[in-house]
One Martini backbone bead per residue (centre of mass of N, CA, C, O) as a GRO file, in nm:
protein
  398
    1UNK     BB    1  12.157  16.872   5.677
    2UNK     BB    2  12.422  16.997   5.853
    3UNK     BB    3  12.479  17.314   5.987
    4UNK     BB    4  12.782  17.492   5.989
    5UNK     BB    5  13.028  17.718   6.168
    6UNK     BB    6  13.325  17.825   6.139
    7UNK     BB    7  13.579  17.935   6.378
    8UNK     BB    8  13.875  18.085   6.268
    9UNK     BB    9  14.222  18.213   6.225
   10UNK     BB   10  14.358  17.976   6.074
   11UNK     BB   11  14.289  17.968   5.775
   12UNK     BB   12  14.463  17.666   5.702
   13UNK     BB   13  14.296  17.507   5.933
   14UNK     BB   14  13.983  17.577   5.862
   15UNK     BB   15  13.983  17.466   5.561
   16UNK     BB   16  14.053  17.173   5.622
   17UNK     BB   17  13.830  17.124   5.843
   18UNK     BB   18  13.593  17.183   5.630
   19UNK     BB   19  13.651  16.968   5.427
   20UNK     BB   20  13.630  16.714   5.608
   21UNK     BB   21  13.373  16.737   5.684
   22UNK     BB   22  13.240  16.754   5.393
   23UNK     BB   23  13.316  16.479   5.350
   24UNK     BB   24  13.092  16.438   5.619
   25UNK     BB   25  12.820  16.591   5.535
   26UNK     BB   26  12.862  16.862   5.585
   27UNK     BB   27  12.780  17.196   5.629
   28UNK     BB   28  13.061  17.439   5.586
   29UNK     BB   29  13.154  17.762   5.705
   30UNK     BB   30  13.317  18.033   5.712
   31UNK     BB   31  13.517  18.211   5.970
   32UNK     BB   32  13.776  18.440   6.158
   33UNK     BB   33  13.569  18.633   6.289
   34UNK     BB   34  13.292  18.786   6.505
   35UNK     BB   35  13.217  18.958   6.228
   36UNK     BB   36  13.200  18.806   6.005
   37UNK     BB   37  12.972  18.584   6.159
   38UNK     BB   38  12.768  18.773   6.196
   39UNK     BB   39  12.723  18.872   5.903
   40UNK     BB   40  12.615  18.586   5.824
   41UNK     BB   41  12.365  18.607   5.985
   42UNK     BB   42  12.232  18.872   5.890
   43UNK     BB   43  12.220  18.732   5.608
   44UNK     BB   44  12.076  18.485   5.652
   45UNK     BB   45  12.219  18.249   5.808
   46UNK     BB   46  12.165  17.884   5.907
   47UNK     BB   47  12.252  17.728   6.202
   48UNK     BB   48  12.309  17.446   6.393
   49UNK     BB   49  12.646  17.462   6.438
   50UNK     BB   50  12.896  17.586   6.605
   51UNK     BB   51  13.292  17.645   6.565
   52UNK     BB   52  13.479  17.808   6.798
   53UNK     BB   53  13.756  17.961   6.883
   54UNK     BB   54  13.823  18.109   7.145
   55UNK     BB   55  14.039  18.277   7.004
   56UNK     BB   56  14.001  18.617   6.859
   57UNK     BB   57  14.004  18.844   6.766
   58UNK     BB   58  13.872  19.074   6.925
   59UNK     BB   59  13.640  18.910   6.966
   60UNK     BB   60  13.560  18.666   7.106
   61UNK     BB   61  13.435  18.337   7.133
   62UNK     BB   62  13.262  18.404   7.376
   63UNK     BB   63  13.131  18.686   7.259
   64UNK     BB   64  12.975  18.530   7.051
   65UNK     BB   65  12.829  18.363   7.160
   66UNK     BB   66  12.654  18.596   7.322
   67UNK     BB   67  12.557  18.717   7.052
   68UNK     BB   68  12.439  18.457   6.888
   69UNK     BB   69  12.228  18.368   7.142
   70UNK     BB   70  12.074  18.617   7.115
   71UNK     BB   71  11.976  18.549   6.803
   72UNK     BB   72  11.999  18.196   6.857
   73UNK     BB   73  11.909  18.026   7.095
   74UNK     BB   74  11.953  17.702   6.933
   75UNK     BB   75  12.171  17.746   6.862
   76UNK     BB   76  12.494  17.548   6.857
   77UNK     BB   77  12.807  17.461   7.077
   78UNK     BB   78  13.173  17.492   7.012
   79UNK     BB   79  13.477  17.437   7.149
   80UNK     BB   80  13.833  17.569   7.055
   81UNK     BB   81  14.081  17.477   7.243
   82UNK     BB   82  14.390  17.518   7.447
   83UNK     BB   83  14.526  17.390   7.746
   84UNK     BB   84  14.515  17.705   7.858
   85UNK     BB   85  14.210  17.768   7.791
   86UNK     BB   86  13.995  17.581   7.953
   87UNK     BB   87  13.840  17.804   8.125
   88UNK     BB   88  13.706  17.968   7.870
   89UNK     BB   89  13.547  17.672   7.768
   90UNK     BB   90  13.383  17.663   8.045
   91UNK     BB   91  13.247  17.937   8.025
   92UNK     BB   92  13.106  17.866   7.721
   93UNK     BB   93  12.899  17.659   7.887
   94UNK     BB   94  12.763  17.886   8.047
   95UNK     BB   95  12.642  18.026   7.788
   96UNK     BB   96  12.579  17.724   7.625
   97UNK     BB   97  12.740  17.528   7.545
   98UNK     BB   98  12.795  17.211   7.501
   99UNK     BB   99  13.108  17.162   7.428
  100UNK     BB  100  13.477  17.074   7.438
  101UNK     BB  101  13.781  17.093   7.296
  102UNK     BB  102  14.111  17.007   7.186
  103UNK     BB  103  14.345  17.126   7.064
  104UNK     BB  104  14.400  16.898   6.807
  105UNK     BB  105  14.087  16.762   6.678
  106UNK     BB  106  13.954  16.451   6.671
  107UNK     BB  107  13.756  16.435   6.376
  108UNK     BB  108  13.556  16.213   6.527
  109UNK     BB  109  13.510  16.373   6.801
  110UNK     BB  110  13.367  16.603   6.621
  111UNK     BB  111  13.163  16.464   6.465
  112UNK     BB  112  13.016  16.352   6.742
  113UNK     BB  113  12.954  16.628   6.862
  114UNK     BB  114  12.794  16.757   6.630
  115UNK     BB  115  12.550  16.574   6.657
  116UNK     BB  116  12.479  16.573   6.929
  117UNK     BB  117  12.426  16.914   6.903
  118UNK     BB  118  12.181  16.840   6.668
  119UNK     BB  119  11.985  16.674   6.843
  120UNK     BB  120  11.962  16.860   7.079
  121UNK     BB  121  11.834  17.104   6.865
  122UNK     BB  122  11.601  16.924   6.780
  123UNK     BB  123  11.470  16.865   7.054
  124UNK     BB  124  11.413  17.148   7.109
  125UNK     BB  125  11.244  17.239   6.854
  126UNK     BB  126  11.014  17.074   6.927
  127UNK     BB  127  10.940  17.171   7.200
  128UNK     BB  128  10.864  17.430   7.085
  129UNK     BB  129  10.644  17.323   6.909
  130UNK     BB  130  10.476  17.190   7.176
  131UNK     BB  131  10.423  17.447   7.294
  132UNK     BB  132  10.291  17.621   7.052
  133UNK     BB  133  10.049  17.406   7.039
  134UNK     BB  134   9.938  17.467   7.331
  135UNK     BB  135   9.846  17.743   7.279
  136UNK     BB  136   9.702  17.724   7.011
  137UNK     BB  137   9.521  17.604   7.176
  138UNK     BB  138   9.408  17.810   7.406
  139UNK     BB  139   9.340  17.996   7.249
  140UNK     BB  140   9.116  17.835   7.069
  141UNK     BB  141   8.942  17.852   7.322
  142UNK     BB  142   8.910  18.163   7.351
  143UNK     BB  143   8.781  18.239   7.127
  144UNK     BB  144   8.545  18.064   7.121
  145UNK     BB  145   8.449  18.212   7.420
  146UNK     BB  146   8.453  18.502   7.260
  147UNK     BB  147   8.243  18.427   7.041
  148UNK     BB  148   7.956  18.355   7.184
  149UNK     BB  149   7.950  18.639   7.356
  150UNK     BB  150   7.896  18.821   7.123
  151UNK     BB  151   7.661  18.681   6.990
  152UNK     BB  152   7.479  18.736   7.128
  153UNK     BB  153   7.432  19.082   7.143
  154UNK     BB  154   7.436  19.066   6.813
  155UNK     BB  155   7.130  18.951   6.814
  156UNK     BB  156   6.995  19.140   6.966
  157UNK     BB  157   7.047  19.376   6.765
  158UNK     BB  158   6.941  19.259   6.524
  159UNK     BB  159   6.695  19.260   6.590
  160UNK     BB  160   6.613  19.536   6.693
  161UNK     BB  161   6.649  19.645   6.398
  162UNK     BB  162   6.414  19.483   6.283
  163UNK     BB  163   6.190  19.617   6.471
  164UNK     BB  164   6.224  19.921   6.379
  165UNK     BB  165   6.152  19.840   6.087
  166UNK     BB  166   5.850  19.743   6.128
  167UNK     BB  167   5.774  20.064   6.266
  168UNK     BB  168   5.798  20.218   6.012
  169UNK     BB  169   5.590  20.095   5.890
  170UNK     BB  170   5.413  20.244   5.992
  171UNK     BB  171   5.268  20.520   6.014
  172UNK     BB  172   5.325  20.736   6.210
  173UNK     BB  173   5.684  20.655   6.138
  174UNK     BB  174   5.674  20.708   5.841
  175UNK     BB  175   5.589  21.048   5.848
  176UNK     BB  176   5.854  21.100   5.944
  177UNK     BB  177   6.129  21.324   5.914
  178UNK     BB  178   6.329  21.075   6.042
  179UNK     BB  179   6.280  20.805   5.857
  180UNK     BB  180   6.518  20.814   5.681
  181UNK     BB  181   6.716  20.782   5.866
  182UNK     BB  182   6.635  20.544   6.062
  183UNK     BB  183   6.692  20.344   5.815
  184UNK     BB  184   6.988  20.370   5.760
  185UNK     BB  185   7.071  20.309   6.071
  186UNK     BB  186   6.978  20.029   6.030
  187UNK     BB  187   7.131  19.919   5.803
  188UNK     BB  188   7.412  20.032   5.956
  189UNK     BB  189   7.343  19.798   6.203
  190UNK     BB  190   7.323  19.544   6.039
  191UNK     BB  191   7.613  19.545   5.883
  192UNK     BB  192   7.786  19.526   6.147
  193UNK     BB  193   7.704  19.274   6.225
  194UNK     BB  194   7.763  19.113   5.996
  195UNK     BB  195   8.097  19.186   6.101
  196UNK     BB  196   8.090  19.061   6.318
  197UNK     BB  197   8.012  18.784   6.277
  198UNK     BB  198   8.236  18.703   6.071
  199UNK     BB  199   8.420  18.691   6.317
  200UNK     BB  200   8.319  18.495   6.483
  201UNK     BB  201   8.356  18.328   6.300
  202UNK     BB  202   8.637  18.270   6.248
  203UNK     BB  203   8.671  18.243   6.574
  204UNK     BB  204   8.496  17.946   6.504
  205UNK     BB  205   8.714  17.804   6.346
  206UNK     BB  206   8.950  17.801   6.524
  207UNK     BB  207   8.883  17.685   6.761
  208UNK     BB  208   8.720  17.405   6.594
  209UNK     BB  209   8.792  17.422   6.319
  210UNK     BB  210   8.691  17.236   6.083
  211UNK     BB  211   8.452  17.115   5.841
  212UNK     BB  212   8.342  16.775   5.800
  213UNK     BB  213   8.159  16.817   5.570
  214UNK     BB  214   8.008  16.724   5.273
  215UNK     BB  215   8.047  16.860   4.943
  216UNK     BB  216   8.013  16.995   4.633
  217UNK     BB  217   8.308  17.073   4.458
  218UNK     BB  218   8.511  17.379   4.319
  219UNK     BB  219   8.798  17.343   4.285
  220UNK     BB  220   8.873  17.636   4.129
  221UNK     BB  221   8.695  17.773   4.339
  222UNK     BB  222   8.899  17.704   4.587
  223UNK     BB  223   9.167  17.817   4.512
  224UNK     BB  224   9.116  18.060   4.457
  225UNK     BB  225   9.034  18.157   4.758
  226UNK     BB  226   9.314  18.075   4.835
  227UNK     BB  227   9.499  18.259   4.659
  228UNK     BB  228   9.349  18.528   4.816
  229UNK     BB  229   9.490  18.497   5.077
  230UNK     BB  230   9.799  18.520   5.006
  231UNK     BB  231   9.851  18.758   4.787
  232UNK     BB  232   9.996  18.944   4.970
  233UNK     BB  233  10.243  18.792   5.053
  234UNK     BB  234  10.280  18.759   4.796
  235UNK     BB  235  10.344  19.045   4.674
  236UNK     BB  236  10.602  19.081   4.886
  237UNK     BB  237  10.800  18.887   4.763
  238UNK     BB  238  10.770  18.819   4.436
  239UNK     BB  239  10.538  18.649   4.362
  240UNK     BB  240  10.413  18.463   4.088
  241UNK     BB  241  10.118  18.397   4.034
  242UNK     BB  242   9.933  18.079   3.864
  243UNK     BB  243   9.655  17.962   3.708
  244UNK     BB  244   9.552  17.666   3.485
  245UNK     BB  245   9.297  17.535   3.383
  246UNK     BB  246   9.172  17.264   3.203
  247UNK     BB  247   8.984  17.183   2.969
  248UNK     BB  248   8.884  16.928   3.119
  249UNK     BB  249   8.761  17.121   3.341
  250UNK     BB  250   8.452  17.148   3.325
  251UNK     BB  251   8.195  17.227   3.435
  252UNK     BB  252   7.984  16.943   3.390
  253UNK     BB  253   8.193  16.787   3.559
  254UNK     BB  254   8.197  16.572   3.818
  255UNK     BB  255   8.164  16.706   4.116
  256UNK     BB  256   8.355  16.718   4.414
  257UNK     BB  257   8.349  16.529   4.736
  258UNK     BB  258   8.363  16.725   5.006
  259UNK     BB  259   8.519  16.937   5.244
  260UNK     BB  260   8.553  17.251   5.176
  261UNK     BB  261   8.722  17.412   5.392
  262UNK     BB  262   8.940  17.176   5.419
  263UNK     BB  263   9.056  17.195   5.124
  264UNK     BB  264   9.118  17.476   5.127
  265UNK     BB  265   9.328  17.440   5.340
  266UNK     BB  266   9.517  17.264   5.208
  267UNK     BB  267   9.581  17.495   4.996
  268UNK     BB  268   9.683  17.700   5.160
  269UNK     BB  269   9.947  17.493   5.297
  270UNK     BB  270  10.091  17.445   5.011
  271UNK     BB  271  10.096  17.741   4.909
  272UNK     BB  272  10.273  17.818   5.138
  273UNK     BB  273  10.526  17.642   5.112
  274UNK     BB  274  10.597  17.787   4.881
  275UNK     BB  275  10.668  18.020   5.011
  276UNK     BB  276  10.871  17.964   5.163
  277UNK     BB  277  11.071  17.815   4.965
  278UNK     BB  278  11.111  18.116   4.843
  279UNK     BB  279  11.172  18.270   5.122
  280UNK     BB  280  11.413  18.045   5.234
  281UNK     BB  281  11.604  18.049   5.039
  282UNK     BB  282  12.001  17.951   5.014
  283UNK     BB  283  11.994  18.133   4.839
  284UNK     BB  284  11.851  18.391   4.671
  285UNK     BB  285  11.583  18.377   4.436
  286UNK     BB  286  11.467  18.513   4.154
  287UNK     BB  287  11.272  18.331   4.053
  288UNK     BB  288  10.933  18.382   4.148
  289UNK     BB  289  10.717  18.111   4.150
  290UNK     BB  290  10.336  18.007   4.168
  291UNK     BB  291  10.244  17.717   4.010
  292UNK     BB  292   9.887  17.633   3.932
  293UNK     BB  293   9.773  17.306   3.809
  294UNK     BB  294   9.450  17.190   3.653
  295UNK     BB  295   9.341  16.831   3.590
  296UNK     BB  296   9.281  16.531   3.417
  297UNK     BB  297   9.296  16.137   3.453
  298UNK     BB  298   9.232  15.880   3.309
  299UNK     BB  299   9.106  15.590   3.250
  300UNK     BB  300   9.076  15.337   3.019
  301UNK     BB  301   8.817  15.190   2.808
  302UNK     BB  302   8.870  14.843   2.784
  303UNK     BB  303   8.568  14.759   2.700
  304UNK     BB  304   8.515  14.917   2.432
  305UNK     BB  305   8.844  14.914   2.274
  306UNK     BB  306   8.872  15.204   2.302
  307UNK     BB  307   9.191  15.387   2.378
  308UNK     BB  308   9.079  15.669   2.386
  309UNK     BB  309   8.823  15.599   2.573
  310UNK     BB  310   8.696  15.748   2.867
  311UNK     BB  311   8.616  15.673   3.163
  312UNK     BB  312   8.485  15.658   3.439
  313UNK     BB  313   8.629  15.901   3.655
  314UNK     BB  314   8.918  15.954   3.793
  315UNK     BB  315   9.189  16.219   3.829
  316UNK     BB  316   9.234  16.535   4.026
  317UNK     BB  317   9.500  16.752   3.965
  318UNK     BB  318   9.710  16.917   4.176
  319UNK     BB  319   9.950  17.140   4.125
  320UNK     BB  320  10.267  17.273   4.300
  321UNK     BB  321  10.450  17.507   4.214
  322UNK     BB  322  10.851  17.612   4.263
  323UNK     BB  323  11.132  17.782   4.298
  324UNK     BB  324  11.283  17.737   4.537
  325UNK     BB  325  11.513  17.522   4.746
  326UNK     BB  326  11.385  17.259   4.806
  327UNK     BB  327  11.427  16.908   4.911
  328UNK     BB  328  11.566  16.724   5.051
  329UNK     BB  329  11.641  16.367   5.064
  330UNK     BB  330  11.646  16.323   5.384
  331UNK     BB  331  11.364  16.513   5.431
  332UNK     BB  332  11.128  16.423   5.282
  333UNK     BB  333  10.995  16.184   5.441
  334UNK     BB  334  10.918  16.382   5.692
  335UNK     BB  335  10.694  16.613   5.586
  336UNK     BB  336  10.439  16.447   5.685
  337UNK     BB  337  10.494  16.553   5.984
  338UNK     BB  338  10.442  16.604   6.280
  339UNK     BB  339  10.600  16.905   6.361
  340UNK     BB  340  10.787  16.903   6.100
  341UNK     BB  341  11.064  17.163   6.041
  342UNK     BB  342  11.255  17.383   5.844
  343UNK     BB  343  11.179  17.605   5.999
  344UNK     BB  344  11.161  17.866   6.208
  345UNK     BB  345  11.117  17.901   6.534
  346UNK     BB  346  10.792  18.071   6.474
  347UNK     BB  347  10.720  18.029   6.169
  348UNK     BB  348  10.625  17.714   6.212
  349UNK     BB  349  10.473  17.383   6.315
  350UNK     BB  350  10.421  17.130   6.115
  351UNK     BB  351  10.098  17.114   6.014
  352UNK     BB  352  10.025  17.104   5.706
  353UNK     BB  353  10.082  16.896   5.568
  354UNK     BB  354   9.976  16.652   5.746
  355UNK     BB  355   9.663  16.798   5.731
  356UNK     BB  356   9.675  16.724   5.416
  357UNK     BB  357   9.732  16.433   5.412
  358UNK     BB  358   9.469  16.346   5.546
  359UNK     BB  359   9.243  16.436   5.396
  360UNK     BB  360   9.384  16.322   5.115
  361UNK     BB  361   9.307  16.012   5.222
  362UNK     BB  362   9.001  16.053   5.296
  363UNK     BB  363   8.939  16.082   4.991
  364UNK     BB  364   9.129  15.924   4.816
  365UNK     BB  365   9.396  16.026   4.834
  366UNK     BB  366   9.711  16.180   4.712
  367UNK     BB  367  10.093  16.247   4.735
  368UNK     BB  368  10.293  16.412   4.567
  369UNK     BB  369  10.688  16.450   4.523
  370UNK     BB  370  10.906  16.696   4.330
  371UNK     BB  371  11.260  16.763   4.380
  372UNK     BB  372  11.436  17.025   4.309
  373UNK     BB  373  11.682  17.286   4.295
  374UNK     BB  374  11.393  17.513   4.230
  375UNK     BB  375  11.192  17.226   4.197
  376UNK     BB  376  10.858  17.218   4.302
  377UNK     BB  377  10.613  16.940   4.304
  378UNK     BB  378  10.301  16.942   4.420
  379UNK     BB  379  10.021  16.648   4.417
  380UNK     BB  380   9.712  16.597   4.375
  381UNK     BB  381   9.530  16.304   4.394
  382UNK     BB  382   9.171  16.302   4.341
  383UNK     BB  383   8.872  16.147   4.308
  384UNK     BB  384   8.629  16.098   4.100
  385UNK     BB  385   8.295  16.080   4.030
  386UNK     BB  386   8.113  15.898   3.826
  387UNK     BB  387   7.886  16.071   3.932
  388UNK     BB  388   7.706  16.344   3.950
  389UNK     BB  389   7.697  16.655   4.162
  390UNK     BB  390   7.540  16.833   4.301
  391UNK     BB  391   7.537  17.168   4.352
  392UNK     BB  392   7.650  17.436   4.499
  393UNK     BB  393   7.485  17.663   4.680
  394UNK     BB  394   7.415  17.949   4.706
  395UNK     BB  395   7.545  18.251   4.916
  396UNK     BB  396   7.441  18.374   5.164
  397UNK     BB  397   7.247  18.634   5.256
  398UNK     BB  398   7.281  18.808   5.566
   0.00000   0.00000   0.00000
């Protein structure tokens, strides 16, 4: 729905005018002048189009445009001007304004430039997210190009530690006054070079993208990891995270063949929307919550004749319920498109949920989406395999 900001001083034509755009789906907030309508941005008001009136008490039309553009420059502007002011309404399409009406503006002729000016700020959004995405390919390249180059000299470091470490079991600098030091040194060598190693993984992580190896992974202990990455996040926001797994994920249950990194990645991206949908609900909800609960469906086993018992396979479902402000109807369809997000730009690039939900198609599963205001919950749902899948090695040390 579009988000517009009506600014008039004439208080009784400002508010018939927001009824009737609000009859025509519009999303409508008034405010009579420049300090009122700023005050409304201050407070996290976010809106599509802006309606000035040109004359307004104290600072102008024409001054909140450059207020407004300094604080938002994608928001888009109409000015409302009287025929003798038509040069100040020309003045404000100078500074950005999309373009003006003569007051009084006939409502099909606004709702027409309101559109047209809705349509214009989403293709400028659209424009910053690919170039967003331009650089942080430039960026993913540089990082790749950045962790090769410290790995060379970070490995020959580690080995040269392990030569020195060698030498020491000599006789001759075993009996060394100085070999308990030289020994700590070294070990205080290699765990450096091991954090150095892990930022390099990191930065060839980004670089690369994802791991696309399939191996079994315990999706409880995969999702652990991905919430233990956002907990700072939650905790700066007042979200309590709850993890609810239930006793039908049993350990002995065959464990789900995935590639385990790109999981983990998926898990991160839709608890992080889940995060976002509380962090800019609109109005601001108190009850902040992010509950994630693990469960198994299966199918029954007709051939058996007992209506009670468990088929063999069926479906892992991972749901990420969330308080924050639910999902438009209008934007549902579109939530899976690369690129399309409701966050202000710069906040985010509209590409989690997409390779999201790529990830689980190519696993044979797909994603349910439930919202209503206040109330949204993501569930995944992933094909278990029939036969047990060997365990993942514990992680290597060193």
């Amino acid at each position: 729905m579009m988000r517009a900001l009506l600014v008039d001083d004439e208080t009784a034509f400002a508010e018939l005018l927001a009824e009737r755009l609000r009859a025509r789906g519009i999303a409508v907030r008034t405010a009579y002048d420049a300090e009122s309508a700023l005050a409304l941005l201050d407070a996290g008001e976010e809106f599509d189009v802006a309606v000035l009136d040109v004359c307004l008490p104290g600072a102008s039309g024409i001054d909140l445009l450059r207020r407004m553009k300094a604080r938002l420059p994608l928001v888009e502007a109409l000015m409302l001007t009287g025929s003798s002011d038509v040069r100040n309404a020309v003045e404000g399409m100078r500074h950005g304004a999309f373009n003006y009406l003569l007051k009084p503006a006939d409502i099909d002729d606004l709702v027409r430039e309101l559109r047209a000016a809705h349509e214009r700020k989403l293709r400028q959004e659209e424009n910053a997210r690919m170039i967003e995405a331009g650089k942080l390919a430039s960026i993913g390249r540089l990082a790749e190009g950045v962790a090769h180059e410290i790995n060379n000299p970070v490995n020959i470091m580690t080995n040269a530690a392990g030569w020195i470490e060698d030498l020491l079991d000599e006789p001759d600098l075993a009996s060394s006054p100085h070999a308990a030091e030289m020994r700590r040194s070294v070990v205080r060598i290699k765990a450096q070079s091991r954090r150095v190693r892990e930022i390099t993984r990191k930065l060839l992580f980004f670089g690369k993208g994802l791991d696309p190896r399939p191996g079994p992974v315990r999706v409880a202990d995969l999702l652990g990891e991905a919430l233990r990455l956002l907990a700072d996040r939650a905790a700066d926001l007042g979200v309590a995270v709850r993890l609810d797994v239930s006793p039908d994920v049993s350990p002995d249950m065959p464990l789900l063949v995935a590639p385990p990194v790109e999981l983990r990645q998926v898990f991160v991206h839709v608890a992080e929307n889940a995060l976002d949908a509380v962090e800019y609900a609109q109005p601001p909800v108190t009850e902040r919550e992010l509950a994630v609960t693990v469960r198994v469906e299966r199918p029954l086993d007709r051939a058996s004749g007992d209506a009670a018992a468990p088929a063999p396979g069926g479906e892992l479902c991972i749901a990420f319920h969330d308080t924050g402000h639910g999902i438009a109807s209008e934007v549902l369809p579109h939530v899976f498109e690369p690129f399309f997000s409701t966050r202000p730009v710069g906040r985010g690039m509209g590409l989690g949920l997409s390779v999201a939900v790529g990830v689980v198609t190519a696993l044979g599963g797909f994603i349910d989406i439930d919202s209503q205001p206040g109330d949204t919950t993501v569930t995944l749902r992933l094909p278990l395999p029939e036969a047990p899948a060997e365990a993942p090695p514990p992680a290597c040390q060193g």
